[in-house]
N, C-alpha and C positions, 0 to 999 in steps of 0.2 A: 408652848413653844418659847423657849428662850433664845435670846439674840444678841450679842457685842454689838454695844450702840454701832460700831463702825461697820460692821457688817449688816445693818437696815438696810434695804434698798428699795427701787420703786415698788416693785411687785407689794413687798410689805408691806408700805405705807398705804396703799390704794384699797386694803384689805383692811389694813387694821391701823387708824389715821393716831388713837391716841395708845403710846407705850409708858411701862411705868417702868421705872429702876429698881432692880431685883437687889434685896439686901445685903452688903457683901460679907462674905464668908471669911476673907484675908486669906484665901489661897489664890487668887489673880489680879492682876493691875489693870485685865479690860472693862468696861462695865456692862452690866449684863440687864437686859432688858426682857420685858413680856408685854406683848398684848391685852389694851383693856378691854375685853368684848364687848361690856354691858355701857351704849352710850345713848343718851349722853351721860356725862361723866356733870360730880358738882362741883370738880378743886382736878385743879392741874399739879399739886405739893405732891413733887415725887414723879414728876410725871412731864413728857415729852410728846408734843402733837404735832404731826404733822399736816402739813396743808397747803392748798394750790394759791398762793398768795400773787397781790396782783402787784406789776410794776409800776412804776409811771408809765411809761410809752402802752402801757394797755398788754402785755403780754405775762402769761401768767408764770408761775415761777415754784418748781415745789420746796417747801423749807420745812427746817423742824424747827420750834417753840420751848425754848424753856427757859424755867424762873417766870412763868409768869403766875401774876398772882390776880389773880379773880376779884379779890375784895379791895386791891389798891391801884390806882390806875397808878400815884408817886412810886410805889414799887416797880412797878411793873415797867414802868419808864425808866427806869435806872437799873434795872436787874435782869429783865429778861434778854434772854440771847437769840441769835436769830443764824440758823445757819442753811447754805443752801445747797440744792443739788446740782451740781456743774459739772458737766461731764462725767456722770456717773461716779462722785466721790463728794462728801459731803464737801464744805467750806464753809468754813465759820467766822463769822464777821464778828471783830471785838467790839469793845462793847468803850465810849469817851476813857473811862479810867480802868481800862484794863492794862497790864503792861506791855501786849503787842498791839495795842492800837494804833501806833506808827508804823508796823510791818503789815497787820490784818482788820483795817479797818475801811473804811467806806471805798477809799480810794482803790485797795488791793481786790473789794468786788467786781467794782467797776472794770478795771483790767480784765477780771478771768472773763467775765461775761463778756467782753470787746466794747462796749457801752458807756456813755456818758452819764455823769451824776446824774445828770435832770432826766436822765431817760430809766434809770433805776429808781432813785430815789422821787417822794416817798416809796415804800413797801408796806400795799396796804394789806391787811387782813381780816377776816369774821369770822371768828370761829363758835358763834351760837347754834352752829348743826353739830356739835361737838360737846358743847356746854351749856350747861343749863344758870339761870343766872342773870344780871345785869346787862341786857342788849350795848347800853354804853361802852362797860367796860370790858366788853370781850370782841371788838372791833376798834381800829384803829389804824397805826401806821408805825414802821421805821425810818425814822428817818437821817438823811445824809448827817447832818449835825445835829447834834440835842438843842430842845427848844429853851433849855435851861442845863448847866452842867452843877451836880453838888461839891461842894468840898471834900476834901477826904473824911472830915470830920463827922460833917452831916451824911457821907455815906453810910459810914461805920452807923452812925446814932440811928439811922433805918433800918440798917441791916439787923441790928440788936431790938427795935422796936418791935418788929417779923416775928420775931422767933415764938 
């Protein structure tokens, strides 16, 4: 089964919690995704999870997972995205230094959900029934503001370290 990330919806995810990005051909601009069947899974590279992640105020929340990287919690803290399902249509919350982080970040969640920062944030998650791996760094949280922001510099110089 192939899927335009956009076109996931709950049924899917509930079925098949992690997706991987289907290599693209350069005949379309959507991206196209497949089910992992065989999990857990040992590396999320290339790959999208979703999960029932918990709010602050204790209510649970479904979101997709990606960039996250299994081996660095530093990546992972600055790279992975987090997007939610609100009113049956994803929404994606930017990320400190992305360039719509003033139109689509913490604040513009808060709004869709109706909800206050403290009653969102943290967004906690565990995705060890999913991945095989480091308990530490495959549980955690997003949160409202970063507990540390990098440079553009030291972005790039991680981003390059990764590869």
């Amino acid at each position: 089964m192939l899927k335009r990330l956009r076109e996931i919806n709950l049924e899917d995810i509930q079925s098949y919690p992690v997706w991987q990005y289907q290599p693209e051909d350069g005949s379309s601009d959507d991206t196209c995704m497949f089910p992992v069947t065989n999990l857990p899974v040992c590396h999320l590279r290339g790959r999208v999870i979703a999960h029932h992640a918990l709010l602050a105020n204790g209510h649970r929340q479904w979101v997709f997972i990606s960039n996250f990287d299994c081996e660095s919690a530093l990546s992972t803290a600055h790279f992975a995205t987090l997007s939610l399902l609100i009113d049956g249509g994803w929404t994606h919350l930017a990320r400190y230094h992305d360039a719509d982080y003033p139109l689509n970040g913490p604040d513009m969640i808060c709004r869709r959900l109706g909800l206050k920062a403290q009653e969102v944030f943290p967004i906690g998650y565990d995705l060890t029934a999913f991945v095989q791996g480091d308990r530490s760094m495959l549980s955690g949280a997003f949160h409202c503001r970063p507990e540390a922001r990098l440079s553009r510099s030291e972005l790039m110089a991680l981003a390059i370290s990764q590869e």
